[in-house]
N, C-alpha and C positions, 0 to 999 in steps of 0.2 A: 855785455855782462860776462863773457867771457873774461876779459881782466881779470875781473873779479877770482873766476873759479880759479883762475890756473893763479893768483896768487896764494890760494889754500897751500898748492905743493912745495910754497918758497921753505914757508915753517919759519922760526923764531931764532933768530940768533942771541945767544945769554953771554954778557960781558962778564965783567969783576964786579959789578953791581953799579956800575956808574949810567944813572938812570936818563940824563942828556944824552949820553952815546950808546947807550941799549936803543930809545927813542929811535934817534936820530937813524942807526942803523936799521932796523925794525922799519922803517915808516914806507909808506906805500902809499901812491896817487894816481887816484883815477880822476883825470880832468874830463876824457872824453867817452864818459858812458854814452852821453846821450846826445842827438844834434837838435832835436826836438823836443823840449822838456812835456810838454802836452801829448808828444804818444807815451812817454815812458809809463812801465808799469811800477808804481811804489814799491809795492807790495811783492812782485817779483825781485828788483834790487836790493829790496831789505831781505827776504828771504836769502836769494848769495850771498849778501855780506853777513849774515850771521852764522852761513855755512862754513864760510870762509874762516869767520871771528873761530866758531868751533876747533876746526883744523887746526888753528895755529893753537888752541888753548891745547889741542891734545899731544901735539909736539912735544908743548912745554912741559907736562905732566910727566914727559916720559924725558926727560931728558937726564936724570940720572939725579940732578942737583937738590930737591927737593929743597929750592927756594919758591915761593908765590911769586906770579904773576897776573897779569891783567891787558888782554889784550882789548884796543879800543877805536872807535871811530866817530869822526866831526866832519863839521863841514867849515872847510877853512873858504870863508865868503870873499876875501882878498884873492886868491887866487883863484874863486872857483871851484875850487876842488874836492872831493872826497877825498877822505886821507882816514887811512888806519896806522896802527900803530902796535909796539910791544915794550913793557917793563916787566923785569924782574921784580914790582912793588906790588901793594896794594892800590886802590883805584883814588885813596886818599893822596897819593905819591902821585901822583901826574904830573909829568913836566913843565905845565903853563902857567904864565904869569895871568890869565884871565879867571875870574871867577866861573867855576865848573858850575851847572846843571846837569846831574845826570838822570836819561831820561832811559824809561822802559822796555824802548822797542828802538831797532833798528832803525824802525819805519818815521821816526819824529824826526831822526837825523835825514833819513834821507828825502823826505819832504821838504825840508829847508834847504836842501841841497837841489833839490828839481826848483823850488821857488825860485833860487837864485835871490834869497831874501839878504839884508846884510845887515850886518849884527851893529848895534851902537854900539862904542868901545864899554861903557858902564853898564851891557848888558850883559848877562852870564853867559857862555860860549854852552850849546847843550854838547854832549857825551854820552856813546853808549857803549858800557863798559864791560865785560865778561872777565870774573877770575878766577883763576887757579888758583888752589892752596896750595899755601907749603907743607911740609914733611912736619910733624908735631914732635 
């Protein structure tokens, strides 16, 4: 879980608003939290990664721009991975072609991610999503 925390201090990087390459810039993989998924603690990884989701929101907030953002994390089941991410949007704005679920807690995403469950493509991909406002 160290990953985790030390990506808190990456922080957010804000484009020209081009939300693929905000994405794609922004994105972070953790494939190898765990070698064991049955010792993992949930509740402990979901805890980092929402410490983490934090830091990067408070980055944002301070970054002078006073545009909205939404920082967010899945579990991409093709790779295996845990992957977070950042846009300059709202959580409506998401870059994916898959239909979003987004869910409450950290902790549903990364349940599916210790399952190592894998997503039928017509099923909704879950997201848990945290955002910034913009400047009114």
């Amino acid at each position: 879980m160290d990953i985790i925390k030390e990506t808190a201090e990456v922080g957010v990087w804000r484009g020209t608003g081009n939300l693929d390459e905000e994405a794609l810039e922004n994105i972070e993989y953790f494939p190898d939290l765990i070698d064991d998924a049955e010792d993992a603690d949930s509740a402990e990884l979901a805890a980092a990664l929402a410490d983490t989701m934090e830091a990067w929101l408070q980055d944002a907030a301070s970054d002078g721009t006073g545009r909205p953002g939404v920082v967010y994390v899945w579990y991409d089941d093709h790779a295996g991975q845990l992957r977070m991410s950042f846009v300059s949007a709202g959580r409506d704005d998401l870059p994916f072609r898959a239909s979003l679920l987004f869910v409450d807690r950290a902790q549903d995403v990364v349940e599916e991610f210790l399952a190592r469950e894998y997503r039928d493509p017509s099923d909704q991909l879950k997201v848990f999503a945290l955002e910034v406002a913009g400047a009114v």
